[in-house]
LONU-670656 format. One record per atom (N, C-alpha, C, O): x, z, y. Coordinates in steps of 0.05 Angstrom, whole numbers, plus 32768, in hexadecimal, padded with zeros to 4 digits. Layout:
BEGIN
XZY ...
END
This chain:
BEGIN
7B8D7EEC8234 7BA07EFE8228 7B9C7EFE820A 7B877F0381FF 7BB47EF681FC 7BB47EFE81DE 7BAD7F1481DB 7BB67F2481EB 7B957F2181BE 7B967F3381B0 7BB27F4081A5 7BC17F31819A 7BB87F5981A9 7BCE7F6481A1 7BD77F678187 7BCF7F7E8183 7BE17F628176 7BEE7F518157 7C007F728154 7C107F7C8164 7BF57F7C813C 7C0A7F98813B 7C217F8B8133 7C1C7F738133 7C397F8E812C 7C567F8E812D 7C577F99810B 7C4B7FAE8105 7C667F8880F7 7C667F9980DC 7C7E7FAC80DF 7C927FA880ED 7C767FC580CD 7C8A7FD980CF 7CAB7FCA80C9 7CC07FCF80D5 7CA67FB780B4 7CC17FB280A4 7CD37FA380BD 7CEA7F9B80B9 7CC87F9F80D6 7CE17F9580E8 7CED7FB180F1 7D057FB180F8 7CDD7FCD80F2 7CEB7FDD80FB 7CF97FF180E3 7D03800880E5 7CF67FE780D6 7D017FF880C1 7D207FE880C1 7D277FD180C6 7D35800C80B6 7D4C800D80B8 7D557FFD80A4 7D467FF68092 7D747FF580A5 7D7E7FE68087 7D777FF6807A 7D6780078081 7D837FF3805F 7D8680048049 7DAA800D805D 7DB480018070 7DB48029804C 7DCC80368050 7DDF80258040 7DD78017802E 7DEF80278045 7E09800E803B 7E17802E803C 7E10803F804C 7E2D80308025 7E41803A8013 7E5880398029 7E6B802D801F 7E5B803E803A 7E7A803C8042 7E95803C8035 7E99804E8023 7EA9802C803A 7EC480388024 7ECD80528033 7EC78056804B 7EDC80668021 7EE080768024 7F0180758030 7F13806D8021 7F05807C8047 7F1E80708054 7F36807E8044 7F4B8072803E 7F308098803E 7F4D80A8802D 7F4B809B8014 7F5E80A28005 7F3A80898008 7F35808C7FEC 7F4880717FF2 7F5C806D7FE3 7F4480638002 7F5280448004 7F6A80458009 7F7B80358002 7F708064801C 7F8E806E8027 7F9A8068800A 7FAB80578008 7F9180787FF3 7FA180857FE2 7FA1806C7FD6 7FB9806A7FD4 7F9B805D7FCF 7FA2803B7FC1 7FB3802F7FD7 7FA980197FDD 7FC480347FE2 7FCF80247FF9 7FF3802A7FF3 7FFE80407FF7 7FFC80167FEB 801E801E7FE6 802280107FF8 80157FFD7FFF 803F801E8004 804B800F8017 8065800D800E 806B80228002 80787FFC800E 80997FFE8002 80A87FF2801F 809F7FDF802B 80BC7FFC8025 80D38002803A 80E57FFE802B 80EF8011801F 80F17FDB8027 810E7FD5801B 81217FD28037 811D7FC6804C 81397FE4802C 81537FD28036 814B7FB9803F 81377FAC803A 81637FB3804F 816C7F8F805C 817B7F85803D 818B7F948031 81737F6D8032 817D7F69801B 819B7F5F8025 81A17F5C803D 81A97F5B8014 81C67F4E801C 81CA7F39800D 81DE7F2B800F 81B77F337FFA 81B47F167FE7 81917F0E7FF2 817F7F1E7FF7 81917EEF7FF2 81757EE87FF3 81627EEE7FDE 814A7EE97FE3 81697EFA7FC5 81527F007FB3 81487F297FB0 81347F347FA5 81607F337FBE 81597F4E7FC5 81687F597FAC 81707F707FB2 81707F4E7F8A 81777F577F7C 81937F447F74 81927F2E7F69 81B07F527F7E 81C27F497F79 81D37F547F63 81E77F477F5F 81D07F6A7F53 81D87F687F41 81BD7F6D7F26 81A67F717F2D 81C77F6B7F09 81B77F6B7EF7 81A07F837EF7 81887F7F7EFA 81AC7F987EF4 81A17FAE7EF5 81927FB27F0F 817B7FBA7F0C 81987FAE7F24 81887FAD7F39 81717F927F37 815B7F947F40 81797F7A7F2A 815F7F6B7F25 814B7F7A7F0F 81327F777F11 81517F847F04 813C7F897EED 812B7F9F7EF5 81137FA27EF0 813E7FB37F05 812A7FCD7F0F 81137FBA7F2B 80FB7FBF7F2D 811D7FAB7F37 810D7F987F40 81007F807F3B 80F87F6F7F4B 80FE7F817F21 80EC7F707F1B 80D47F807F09 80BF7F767F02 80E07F9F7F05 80CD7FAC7EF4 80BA7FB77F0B 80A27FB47F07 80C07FC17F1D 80B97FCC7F36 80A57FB67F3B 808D7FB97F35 80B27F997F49 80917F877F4D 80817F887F35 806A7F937F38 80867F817F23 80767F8B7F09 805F7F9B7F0B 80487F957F05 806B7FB17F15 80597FC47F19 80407FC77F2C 80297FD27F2B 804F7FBB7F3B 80477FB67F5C 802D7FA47F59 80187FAB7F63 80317F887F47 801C7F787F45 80097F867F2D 7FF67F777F2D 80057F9A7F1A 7FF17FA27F14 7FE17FB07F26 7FC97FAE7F28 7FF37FC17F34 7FE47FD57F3E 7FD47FC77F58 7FBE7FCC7F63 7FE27FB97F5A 7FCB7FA27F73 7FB37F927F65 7F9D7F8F7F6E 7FBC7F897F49 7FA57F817F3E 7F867F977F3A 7F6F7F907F3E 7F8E7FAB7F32 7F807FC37F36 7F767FCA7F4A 7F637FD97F49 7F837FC07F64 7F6C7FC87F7B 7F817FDB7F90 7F7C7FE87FA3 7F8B7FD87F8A 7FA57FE27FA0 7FB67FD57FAD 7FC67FC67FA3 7FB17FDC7FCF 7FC47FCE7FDD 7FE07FCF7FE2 7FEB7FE37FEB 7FEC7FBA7FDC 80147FBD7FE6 80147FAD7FFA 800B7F968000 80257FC58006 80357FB88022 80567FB98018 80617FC88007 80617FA38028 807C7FA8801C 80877F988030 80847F818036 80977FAC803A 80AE7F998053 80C87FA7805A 80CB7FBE8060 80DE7F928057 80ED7F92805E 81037F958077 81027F808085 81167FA68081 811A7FAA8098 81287F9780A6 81257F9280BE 81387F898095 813D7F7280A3 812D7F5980AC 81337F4980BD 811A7F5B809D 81077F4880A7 80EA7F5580B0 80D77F4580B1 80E67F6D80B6 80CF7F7980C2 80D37F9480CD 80C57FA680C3 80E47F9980E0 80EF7FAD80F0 80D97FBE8102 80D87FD4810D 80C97FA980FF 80AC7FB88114 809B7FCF80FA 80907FE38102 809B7FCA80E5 80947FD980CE 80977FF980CE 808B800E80CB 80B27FED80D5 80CA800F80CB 80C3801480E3 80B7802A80E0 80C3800E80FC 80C4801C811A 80A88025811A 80A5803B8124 8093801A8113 807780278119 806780378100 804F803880FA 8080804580F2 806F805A80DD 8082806B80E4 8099806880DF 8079808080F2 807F809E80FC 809280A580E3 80A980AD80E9 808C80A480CB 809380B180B2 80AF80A780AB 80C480B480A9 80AA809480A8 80C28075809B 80E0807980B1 80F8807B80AB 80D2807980CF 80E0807A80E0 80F9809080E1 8112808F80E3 80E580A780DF 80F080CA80DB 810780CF80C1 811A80DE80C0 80FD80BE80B1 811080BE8095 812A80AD809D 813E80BA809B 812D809180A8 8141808D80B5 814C809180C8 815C808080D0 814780A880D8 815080AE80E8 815F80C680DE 817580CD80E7 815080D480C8 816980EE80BD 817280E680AC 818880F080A6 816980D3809D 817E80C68082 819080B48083 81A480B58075 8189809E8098 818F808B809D 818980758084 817080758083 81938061806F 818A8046806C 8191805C804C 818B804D8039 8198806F8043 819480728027 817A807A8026 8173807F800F 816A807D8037 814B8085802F 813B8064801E 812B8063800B 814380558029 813D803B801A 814780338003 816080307FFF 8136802E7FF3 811480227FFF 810A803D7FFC 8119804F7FF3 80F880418001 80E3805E8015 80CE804F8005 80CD80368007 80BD805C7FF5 80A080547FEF 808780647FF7 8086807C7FF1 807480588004 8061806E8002 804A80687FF6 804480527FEE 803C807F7FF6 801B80787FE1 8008808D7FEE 800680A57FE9 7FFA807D8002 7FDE8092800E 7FE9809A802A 7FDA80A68039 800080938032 800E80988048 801F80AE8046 802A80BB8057 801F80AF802F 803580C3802B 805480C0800E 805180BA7FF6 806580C48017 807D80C08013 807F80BE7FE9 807E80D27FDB 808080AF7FE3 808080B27FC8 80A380C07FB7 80AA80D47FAB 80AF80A67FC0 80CB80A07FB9 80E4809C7FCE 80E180867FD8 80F680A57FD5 810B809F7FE8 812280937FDD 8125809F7FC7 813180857FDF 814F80717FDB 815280687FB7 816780657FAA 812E80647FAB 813280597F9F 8113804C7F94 8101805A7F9D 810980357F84 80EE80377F7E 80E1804A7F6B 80EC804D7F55 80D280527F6E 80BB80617F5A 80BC80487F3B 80C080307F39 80B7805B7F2B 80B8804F7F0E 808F80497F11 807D80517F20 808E80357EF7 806A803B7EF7 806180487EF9 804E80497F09 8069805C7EE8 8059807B7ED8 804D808B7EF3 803780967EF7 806A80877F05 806A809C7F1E 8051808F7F32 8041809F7F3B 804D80707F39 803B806C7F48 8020806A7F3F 800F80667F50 8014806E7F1F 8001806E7F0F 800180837F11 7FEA80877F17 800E809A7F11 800480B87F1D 800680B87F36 801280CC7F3F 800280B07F3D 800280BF7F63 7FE580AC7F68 7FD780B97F78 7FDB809B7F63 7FCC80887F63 7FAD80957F5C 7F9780937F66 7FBC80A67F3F 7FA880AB7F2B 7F98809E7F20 7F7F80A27F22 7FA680887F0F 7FA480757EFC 7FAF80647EEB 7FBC80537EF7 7FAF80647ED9 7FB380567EBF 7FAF80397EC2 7F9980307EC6 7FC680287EC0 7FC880037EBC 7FD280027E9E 7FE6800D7E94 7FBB7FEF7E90 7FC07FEE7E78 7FDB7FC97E80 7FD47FBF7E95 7FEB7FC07E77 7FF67FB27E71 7FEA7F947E56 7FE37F997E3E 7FEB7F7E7E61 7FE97F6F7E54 7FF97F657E40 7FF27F527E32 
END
């Protein structure tokens, strides 16, 4: 019979604690946008409607560069979207299609039948995008 070999503590010792993310903190960085079915393939058929949509992605890609997630779907092409958010659903069902686009931020309702300007999703966010 082998002599009995003590065992070093450091196999029974615990990790170190790891930081978890904070799930509301990640909620609240989380936009979601609920467009209309477009009726042109680029979503912006007249001028003024391209520019407020092109200022809008604009926006959209800082604030993702920053660390915030976008979701963004369309009903004509992602119908399962709108049917499985309790919220999104409830708005067209009493508003019907002028609630779109519907934005939300944190799971909760930012903007209805039109997009949020910067200013408005840099406050709800609670943060400042400096511009290049």
């Amino acid at each position: 019979m082998l002599p009995a070999t003590p065992i070093p503590r450091h196999i029974f010792a615990r990790p170190p604690r790891r930081e978890l993310p904070d799930p509301e903190s990640e909620m609240m960085n989380t936009i979601e946008i609920y467009d209309p079915p477009q009726s042109c393939g680029t979503g912006a058929c007249s001028p003024d409607a391209a520019d407020l949509s092109a200022q809008f992605a604009s926006a959209l890609d800082l604030l993702a560069d920053c660390g915030s997630a976008v979701a963004r779907y369309n009903l004509g092409l992602d119908p399962e979207a709108f049917a499985g958010n309790p919220v999104v659903k409830g708005a067209l069902q009493q508003e019907g299609m002028s609630c779109l686009p519907l934005v939300m931020v944190g799971g909760e309702i930012l903007c209805k039948g039109r997009y949020p300007s910067r200013d408005e999703l840099e406050a709800r966010l609670r943060l400042r995008v400096e511009s290049a």
